[in-house]
N, C-alpha and C positions, 0 to 999 in steps of 0.2 A: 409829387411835383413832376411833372412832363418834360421830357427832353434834359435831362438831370445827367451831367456829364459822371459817363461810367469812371474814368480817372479817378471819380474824389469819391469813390464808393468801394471799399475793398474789406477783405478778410483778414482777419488775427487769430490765433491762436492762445487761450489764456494761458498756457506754459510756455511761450516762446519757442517750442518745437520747431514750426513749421517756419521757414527760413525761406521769404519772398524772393523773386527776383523781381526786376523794373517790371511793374504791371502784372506782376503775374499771380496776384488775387482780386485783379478788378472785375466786374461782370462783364459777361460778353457785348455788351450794350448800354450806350443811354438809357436811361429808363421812358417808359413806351407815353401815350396818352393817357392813360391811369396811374401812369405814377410808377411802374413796376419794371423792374429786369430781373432777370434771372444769370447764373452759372450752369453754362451745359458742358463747357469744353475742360480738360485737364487743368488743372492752377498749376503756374510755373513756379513751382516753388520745391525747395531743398526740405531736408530733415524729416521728423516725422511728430507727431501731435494724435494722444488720446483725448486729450482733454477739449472741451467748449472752442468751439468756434464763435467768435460775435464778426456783426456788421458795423463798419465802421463809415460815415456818412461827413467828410470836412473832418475826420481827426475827431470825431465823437461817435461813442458805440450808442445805439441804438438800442431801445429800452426795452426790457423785457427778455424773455430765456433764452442762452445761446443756443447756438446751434450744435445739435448732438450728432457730428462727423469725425471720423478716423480719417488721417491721413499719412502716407509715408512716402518716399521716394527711395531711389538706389542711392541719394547723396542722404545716408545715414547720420553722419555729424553734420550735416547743415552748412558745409560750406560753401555750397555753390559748385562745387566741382567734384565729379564723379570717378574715383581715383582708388589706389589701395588703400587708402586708410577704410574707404567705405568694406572693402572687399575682406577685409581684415574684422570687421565690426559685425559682418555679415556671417563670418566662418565663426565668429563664438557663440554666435548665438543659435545657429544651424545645427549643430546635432546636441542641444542643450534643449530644455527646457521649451515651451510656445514662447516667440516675442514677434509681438507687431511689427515690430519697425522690418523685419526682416519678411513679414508674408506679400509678397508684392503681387497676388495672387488674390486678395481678402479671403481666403478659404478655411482658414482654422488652422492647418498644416505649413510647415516648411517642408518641401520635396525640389524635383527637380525642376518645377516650373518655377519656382523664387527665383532659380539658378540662375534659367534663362531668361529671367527679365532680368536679373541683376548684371549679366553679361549685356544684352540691349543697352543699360546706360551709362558700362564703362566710358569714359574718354568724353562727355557729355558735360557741357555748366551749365548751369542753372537748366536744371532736369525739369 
């Protein structure tokens, strides 16, 4: 459908990880003369999500396999605000074990570059 307002077109997470802010899993765009938009720019969205991503079109997903994307933010607990609790959530899991939520980097590793993005979104809402 052409010219398809990107507003009623947006991203979920099947675990509820990833914690939206106003608009900030819409496509960058209406959809074009074929019917299509795309996501190119960062989702303003809190928390973090391993799991399926689907397309969501008027509050209905969209048929067939989600989508196979990781995503994580420096607002760890998904509330919207980027604060000690995250900085706190970050430091247990930093010299423990690999965890996603904490590589802000996508590298495999937690080092000093997690650090520095993690510092980048203190004091930040809706990251």
């Amino acid at each position: 459908m052409p010219d398809f307002p990107a507003e009623d077109i947006w991203l979920e997470s099947d675990d509820g990880g990833m914690v939206p802010c106003s608009g900030g899993t819409n496509p960058d765009a209406n959809t074009n003369t074929d019917g299509l938009t795309w996501w190119t720019t960062p989702l303003n969205a809190g928390g973090y999500s391993t799991s399926a991503l689907r397309v969501y079109v008027n509050g209905i997903s969209l048929p067939g396999a989600p989508l196979t994307l990781f995503l994580n933010s420096a607002d760890i607990n998904g509330d919207r605000l980027v604060n000690l609790m995250d900085v706190v959530l970050f430091s247990q899991v930093f010299f423990g074990p690999y965890a996603f939520r904490a590589d802000f980097y996508a590298d495999g590793v937690l080092n000093i570059v997690d650090v520095g993005r993690m510092a980048q979104g203190l004091g930040r809402s809706c990251p």
